[in-house]
C-alpha positions in Angstrom: 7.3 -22.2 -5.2 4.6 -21.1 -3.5 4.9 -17.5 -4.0 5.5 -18.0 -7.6 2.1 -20.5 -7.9 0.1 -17.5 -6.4 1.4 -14.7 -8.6 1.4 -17.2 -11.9 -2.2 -18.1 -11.1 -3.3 -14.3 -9.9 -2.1 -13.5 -13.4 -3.4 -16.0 -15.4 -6.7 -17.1 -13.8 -7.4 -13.3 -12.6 -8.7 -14.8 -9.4 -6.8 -13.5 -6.9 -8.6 -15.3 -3.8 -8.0 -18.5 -5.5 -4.6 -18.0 -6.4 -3.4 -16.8 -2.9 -5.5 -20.1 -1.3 -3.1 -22.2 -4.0 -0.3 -21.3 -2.8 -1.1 -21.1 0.7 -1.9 -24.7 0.0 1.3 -25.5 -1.6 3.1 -24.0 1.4 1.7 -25.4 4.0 1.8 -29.1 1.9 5.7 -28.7 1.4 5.8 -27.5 5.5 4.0 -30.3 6.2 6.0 -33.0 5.0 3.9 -33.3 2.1 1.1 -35.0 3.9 -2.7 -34.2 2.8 -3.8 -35.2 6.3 -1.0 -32.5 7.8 -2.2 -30.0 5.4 -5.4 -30.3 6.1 -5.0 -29.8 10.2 -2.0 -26.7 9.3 -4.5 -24.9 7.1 -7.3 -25.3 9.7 -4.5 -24.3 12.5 -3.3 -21.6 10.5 -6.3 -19.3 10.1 -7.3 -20.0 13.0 -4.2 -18.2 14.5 -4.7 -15.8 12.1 -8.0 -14.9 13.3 -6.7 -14.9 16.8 -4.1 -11.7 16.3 -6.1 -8.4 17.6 -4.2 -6.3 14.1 -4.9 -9.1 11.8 -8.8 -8.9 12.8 -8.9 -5.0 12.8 -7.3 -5.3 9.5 -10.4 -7.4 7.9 -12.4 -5.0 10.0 -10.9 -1.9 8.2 -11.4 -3.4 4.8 -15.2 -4.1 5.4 -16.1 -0.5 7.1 -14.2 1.3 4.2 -17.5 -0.3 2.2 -19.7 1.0 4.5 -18.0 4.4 4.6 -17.9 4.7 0.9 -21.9 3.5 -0.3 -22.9 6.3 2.5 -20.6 9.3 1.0 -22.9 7.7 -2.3 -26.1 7.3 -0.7 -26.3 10.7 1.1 -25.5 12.1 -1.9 -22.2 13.8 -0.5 -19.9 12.3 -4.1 -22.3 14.2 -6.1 -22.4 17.5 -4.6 -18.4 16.7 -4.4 -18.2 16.7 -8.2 -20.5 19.3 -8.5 -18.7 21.7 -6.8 -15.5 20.8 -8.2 -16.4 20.4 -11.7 -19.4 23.4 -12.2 -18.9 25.5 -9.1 -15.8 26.2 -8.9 -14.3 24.9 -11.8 -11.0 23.0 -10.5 -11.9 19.7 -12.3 -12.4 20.5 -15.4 -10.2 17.8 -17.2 -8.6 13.9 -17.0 -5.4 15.5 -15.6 -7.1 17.9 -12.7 -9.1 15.1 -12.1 -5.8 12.7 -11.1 -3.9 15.2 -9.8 -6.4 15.5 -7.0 -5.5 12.3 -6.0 -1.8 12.7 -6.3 -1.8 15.8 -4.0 -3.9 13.8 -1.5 -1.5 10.9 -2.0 1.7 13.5 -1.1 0.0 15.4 1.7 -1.4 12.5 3.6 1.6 9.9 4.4 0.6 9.5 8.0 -0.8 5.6 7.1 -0.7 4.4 3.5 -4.0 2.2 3.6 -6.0 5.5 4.6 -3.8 7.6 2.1 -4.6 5.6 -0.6 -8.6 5.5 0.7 -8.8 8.9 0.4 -7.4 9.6 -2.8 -9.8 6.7 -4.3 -12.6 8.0 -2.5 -11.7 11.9 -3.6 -10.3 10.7 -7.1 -12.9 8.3 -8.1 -16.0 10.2 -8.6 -13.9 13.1 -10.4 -12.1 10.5 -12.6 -15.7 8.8 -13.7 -16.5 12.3 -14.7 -14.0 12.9 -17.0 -13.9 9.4 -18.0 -10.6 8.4 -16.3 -10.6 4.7 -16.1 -10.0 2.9 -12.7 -7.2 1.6 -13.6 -5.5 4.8 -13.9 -6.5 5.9 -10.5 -5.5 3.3 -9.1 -1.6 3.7 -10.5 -1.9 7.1 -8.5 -3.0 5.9 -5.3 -1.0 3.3 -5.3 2.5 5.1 -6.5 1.7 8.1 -3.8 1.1 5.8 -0.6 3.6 3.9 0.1 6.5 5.7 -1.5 5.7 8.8 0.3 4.7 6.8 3.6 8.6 5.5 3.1 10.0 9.0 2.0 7.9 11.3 5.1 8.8 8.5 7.8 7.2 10.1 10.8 4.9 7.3 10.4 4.8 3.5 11.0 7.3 3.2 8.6 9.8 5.1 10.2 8.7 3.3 13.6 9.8 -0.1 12.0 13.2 1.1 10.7 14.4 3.1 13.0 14.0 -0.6 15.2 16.1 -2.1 12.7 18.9 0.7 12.6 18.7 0.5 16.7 19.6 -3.4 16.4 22.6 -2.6 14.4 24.5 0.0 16.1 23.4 -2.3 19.3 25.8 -5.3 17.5 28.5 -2.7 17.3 28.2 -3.3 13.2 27.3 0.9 13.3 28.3 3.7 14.8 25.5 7.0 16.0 22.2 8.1 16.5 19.3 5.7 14.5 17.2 8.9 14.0 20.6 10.1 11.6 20.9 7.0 10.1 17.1 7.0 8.9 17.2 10.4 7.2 20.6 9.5 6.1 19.0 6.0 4.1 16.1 7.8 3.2 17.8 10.6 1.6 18.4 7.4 -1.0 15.4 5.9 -1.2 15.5 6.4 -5.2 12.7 4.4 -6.1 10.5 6.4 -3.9 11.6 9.0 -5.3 11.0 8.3 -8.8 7.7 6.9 -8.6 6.6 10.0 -7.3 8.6 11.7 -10.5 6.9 9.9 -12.8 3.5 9.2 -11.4 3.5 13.4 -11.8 4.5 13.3 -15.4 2.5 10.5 -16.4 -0.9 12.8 -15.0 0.6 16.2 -16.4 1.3 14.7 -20.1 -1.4 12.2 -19.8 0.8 9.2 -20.9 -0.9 5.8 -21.1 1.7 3.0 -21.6 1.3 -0.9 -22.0 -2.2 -2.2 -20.6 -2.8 1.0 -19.6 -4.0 2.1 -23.4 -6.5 -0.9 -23.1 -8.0 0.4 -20.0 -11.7 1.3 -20.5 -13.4 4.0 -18.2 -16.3 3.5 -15.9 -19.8 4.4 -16.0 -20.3 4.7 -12.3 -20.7 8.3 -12.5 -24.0 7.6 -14.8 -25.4 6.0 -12.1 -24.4 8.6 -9.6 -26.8 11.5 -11.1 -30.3 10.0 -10.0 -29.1 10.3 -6.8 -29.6 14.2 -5.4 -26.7 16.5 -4.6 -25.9 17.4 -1.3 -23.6 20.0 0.3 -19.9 19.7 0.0 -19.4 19.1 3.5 -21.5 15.4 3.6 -18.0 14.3 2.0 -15.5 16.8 3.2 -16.1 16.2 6.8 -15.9 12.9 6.5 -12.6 12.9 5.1 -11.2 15.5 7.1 -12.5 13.0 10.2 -10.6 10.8 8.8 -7.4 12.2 8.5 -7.2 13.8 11.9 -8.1 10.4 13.4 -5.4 8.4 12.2 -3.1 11.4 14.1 -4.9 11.0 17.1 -5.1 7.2 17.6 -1.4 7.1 16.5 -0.8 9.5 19.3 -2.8 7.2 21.6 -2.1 4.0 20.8 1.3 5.5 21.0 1.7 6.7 24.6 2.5 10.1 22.9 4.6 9.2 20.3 3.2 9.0 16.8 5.8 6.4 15.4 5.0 4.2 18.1 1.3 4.0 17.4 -0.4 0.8 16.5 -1.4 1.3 12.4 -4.2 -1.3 12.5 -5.5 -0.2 15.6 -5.7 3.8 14.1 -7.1 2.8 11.2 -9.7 0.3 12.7 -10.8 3.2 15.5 -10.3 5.6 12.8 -13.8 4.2 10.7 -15.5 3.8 13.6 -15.4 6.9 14.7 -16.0 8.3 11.2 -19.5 6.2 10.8 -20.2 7.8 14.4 -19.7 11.5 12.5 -21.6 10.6 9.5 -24.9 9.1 11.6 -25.1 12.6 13.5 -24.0 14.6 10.2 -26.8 12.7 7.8 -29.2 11.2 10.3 -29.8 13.6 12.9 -29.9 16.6 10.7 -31.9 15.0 9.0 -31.0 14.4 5.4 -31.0 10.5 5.6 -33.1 8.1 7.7 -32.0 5.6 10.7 -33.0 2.9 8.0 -31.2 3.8 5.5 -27.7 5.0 7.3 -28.1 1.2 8.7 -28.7 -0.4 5.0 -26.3 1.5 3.3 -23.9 0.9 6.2 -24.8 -3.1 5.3 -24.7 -2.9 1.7 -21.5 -1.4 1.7 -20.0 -4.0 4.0 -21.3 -6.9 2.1 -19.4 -5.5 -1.3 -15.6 -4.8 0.4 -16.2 -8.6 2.3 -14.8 -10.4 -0.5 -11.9 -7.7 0.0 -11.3 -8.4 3.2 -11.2 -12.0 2.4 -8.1 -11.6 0.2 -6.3 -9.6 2.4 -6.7 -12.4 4.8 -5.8 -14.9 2.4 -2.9 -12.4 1.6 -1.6 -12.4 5.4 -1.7 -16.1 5.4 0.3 -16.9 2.3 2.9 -14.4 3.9 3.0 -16.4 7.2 3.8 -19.3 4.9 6.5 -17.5 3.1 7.6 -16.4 6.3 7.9 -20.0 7.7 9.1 -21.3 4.6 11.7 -18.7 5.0 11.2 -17.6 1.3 12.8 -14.4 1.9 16.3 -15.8 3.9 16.9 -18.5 1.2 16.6 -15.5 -1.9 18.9 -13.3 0.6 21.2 -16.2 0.9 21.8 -16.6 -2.6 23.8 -13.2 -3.1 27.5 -13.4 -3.6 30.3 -12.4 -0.8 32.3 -11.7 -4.1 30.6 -8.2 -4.7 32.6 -5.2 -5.7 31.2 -2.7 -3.4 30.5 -0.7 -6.5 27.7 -2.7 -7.1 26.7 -3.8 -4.0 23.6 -1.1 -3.4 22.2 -2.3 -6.6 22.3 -5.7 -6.1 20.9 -5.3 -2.6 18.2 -3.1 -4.1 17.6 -6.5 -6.7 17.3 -9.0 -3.9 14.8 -6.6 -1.6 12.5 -6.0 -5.0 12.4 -9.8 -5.8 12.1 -10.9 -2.0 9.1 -8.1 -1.5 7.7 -9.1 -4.8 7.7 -12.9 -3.7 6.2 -12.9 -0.4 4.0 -9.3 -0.9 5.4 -7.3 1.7 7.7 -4.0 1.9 8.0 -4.5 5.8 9.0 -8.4 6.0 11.6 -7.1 3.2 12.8 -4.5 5.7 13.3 -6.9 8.5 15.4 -9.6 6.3 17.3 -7.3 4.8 18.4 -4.6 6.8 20.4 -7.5 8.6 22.3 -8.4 6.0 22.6 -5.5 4.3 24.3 -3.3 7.0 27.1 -5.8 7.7 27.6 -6.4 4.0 28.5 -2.5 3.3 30.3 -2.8 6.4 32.2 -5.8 5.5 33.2 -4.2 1.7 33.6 -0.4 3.1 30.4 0.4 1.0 28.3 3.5 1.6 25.9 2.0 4.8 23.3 4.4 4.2 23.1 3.5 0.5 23.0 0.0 1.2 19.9 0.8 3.7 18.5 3.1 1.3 18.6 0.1 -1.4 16.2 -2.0 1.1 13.7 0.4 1.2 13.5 1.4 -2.5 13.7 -2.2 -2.8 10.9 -3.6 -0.4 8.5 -1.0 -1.8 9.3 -1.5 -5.4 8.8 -5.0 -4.7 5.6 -4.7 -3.0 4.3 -2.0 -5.2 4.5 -4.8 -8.5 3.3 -7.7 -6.4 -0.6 -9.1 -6.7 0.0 -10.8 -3.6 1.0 -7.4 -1.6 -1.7 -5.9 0.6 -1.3 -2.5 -0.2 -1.6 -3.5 -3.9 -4.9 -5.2 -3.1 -6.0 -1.7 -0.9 -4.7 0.7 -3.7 -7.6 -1.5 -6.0 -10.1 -1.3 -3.5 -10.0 2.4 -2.7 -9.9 2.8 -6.8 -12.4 0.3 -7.4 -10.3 -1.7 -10.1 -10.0 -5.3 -10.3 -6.5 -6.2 -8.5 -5.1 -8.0 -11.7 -6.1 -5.0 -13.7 -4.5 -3.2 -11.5 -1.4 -5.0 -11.1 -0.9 -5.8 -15.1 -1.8 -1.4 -16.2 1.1 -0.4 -12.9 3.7 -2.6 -13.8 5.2 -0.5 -16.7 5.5 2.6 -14.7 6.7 0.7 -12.1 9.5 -1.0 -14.0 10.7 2.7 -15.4 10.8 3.8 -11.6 12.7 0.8 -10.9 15.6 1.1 -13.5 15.8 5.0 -12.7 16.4 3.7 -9.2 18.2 1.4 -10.1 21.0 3.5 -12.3 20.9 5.8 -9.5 22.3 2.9 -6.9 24.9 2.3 -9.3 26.1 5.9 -9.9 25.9 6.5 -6.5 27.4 4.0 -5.5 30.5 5.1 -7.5 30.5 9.0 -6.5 30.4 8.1 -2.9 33.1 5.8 -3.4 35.6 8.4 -5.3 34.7 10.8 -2.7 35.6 8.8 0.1 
């Protein structure tokens, strides 16, 4: 109920802060015995745990520098002598698909961390798309159908961190046989919704197809604005970037002892924008294209528009804590049949991960129910494993990538600067083709591995 109340209200009210706060409400009032006095003291309790957990915080933090970041790239005048280069210079940009498929590429070669994947892209994408009047909306389809499904398909990431843990628990119960690493490639080599999304996020750009919402999707004038400013050299946005990306490497590598899969994500990405505002003070201030004052202001203004940002996301963490409690995701899991024919058991497990991950708004809580009961369920039938796995992942990020209430839906908006429900109602087409492609392909596979065997 309380997902559902968020994601009815989120789409009808287009409020997203409110909507997440009504059903964090309704959560906690249903944990608390419905008592108003009990709610009351387990909403107070629960932010304030919230606030207390190191990622949580680094999390907000990230959300509020990416402002700051972004109004200097605009104040130094580093997005304008981007554009100019690409669109006069030399020529690259010169139409509404060249202009996406910037994005895109960025969105396939940078699957280290999805938030800063799909940061870049918007940051890259979004000054290109206002100049060949691409609307938000669109942009933000790209950044948000290259992130996460290639995080999940190029797992030497976070994402391949957290399931090659849950692979490790399940040949430690005896329920599989191997090595976790083989088992991960194995499952991923199924990850069909993944797979698809990036499929048709590519032909959607190339053939410029605008579907549903989408046609109603106006673009924005932002660029207008943008050509009072003056044009600086390419590099006041390249280097930047480029900081960017090799930071998130390098804290992953620290945070993990050495090993990049065992980094800390919000950690990387938190030390990640501090360390680029650090470059960009010596880059504009000391050589001297942009005052002390104004790094600081801009650095301020662009905080104060991303706080309301970093306010949803914290709403968004606390709804999932009371999902999580509620244990939303268990009762959906529960509610599958023993009485599956193993021909379509990868599809139905690929189902209940998309409507769990849609419901409580993450692909990684998905993971951890699922992978649980999936494994002993292919098991149990003599079903393909690695299909089964497969189906959780596709699942879990199909799920997420269609929820309002998802975090990474939320980012993908940010970086794209489109309203989240905008956002959410323009994707949801593409998304649903992705999802019955993937969705076929459980089922046929299902029955060729089956014959085989």
């Amino acid at each position: 109920m309380p997902s559902l109340l968020a994601i009815a209200l989120a789409l009808y009210s287009r409020n997203v802060l409110l909507s997440l706060f009504g059903g964090t409400l309704l959560g906690l009032f249903i944990l608390s015995d419905y008592s108003f006095v009990g709610t009351l003291t387990s909403t107070y309790e629960l932010f304030i745990s919230l606030l207390s957990e190191a990622w949580i915080l680094k999390t907000l933090a990230f959300a509020i520098l990416v402002g700051s970041v972004m109004e200097l790239l605009q104040s130094s005048g580093g997005i304008d002598g981007f554009v100019k280069f690409m669109t006069q210079k030399s020529k690259l940009v010169n139409s509404a698909r060249s202009a996406l498929m910037v994005s895109y590429i960025i969105g396939l070669v940078i699957f280290i961390e999805s938030s800063i994947t799909s940061l870049i892209a918007g940051a890259v994408g979004r000054p290109l798309c206002d100049k060949e009047g691409v609307p938000h909306a669109k942009l933000a389809y790209v950044c948000d159908s290259t992130s996460a499904p290639v995080s999940s398909l190029l797992v030497l990431n976070g994402w391949g961190a957290l399931l090659l843990g849950l692979i490790a628990t399940q040949i430690d119960a005896g329920l599989i046989e191997g090595d976790s690493v083989t088992w991960l490639i194995e499952s991923v080599a199924y990850n069909f919704y993944a797979m698809s999304a990036v499929v048709v996020t590519f032909i959607v750009i190339w053939f410029g197809i605008d579907i549903g919402p989408m046609k109603k999707a106006t673009p924005s004038n932002t660029h207008a604005e943008l050509k009072t400013k003056k044009s600086a050299p390419i590099s006041y946005m390249l280097v930047p970037i480029s900081v960017m990306i090799v930071s998130v490497f390098l804290f992953l590598y620290i945070s993990g002892e050495g090993d990049i899969l065992k980094g800390s994500g919000s950690s990387s990405i938190f030390y990640t924008m501090l360390v680029t505002l650090g470059v960009m003070y010596l880059l504009y201030v000391v050589r001297g294209s942009m005052s002390a004052k104004s790094y600081m202001s801009a650095v301020f203004v662009g905080a104060k528009k991303l706080f309301g940002i970093a306010m949803v996301l914290l709403f968004a963490f606390a709804i999932g804590k009371v999902t999580g409690e509620l244990k939303t995701g268990l009762y959906l899991a529960s509610l599958a049949t023993e009485s599956l024919s193993p021909y379509l058991l990868a599809a139905a497990i690929f189902l209940l991960s998309s409507v769990i991950s849609f419901s409580t708004g993450t692909s990684w809580g998905t993971f951890s129910i699922m992978i649980p009961i999936a494994v002993p369920m292919a098991v149990g039938l003599d079903a393909n494993v690695a299909l089964a796995m497969g189906a959780v992942i596709s699942g879990g990020v199909f799920g997420d990538h269609c929820s309002p209430i998802s975090d990474t839906t939320i980012i993908s908006s940010l970086a794209a600067d489109c309203d989240v429900v905008e956002h959410v109602k323009t994707q949801l087409p593409y998304a649903l083709i992705s999802g019955i492609i993937a969705l076929l392909g459980f089922v046929l596979f299902a029955f060729m591995t089956a014959q085989s065997s």
